[in-house]
N, C-alpha and C positions, 0 to 999 in steps of 0.2 A: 703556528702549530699546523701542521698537516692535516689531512683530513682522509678517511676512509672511504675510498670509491667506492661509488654506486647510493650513498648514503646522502641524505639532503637534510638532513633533522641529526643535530646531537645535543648530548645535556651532559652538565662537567659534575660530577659527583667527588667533591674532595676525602679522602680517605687520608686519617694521620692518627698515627700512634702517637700514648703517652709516655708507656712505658716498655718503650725497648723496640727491636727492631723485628720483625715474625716473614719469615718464608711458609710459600703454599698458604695463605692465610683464605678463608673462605668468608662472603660477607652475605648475609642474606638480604635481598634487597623487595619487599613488597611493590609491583609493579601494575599501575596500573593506567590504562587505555587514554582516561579521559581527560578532565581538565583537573587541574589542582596544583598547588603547591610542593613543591618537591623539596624534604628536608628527613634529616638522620636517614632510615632506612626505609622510605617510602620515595617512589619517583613515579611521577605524573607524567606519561608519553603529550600529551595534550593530542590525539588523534592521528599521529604520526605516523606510527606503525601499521603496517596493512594488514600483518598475520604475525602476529607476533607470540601467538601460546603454543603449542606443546607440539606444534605440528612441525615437520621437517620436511625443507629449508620455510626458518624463520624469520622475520625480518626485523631483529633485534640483535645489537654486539656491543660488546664491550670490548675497551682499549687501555691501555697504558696511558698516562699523561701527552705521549708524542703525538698521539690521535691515527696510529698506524696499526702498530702494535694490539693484537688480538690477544684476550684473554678468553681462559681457559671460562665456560659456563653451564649450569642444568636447569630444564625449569622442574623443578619439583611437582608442580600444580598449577592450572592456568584452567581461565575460561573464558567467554568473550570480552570481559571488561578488566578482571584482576589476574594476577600470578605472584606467585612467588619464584624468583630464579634467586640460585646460588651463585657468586662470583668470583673466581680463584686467583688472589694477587700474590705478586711472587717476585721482590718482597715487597714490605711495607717499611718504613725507615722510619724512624721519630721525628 
């Protein structure tokens, strides 16, 4: 798989439909700084991120499976330790 220049830290968030197959699909993902566990809709950077809340340019991204491919993102809320970003996949397949 490829990898995203400039980026030294990523984490594989599996996304799969059960029923049917959905474009433009938006996934809310609770993001947070420090250390933990990453599973459903919570992902643990483990200190990875240098600026990764609401400020712009961020240094968080999302990708496509090929680890290229940039997806579309917002963070709704963020502060020094948690966020919430939205993530727009397009499509999602069963």
């Amino acid at each position: 798989m490829a990898w995203l220049p400039g980026y030294a830290y990523r984490q594989k968030i599996p996304i799969k439909r059960v029923d049917g197959a959905v474009s433009l699909y938006q996934m809310k993902l609770n993001v947070h700084k420090g250390a933990g566990v990453s599973s459903g809709n919570d992902c643990y950077l483990k200190d990875h991120a240098l600026s990764w809340t609401g400020t712009v340019p961020n240094d968080i991204r999302f990708t496509k499976a090929d680890g290229t491919t940039q997806l579309d993102y917002w963070i709704e809320d963020s502060d020094a330790n948690d966020g919430v970003v939205w993530v727009e996949f397009d499509p999602i397949e069963t």
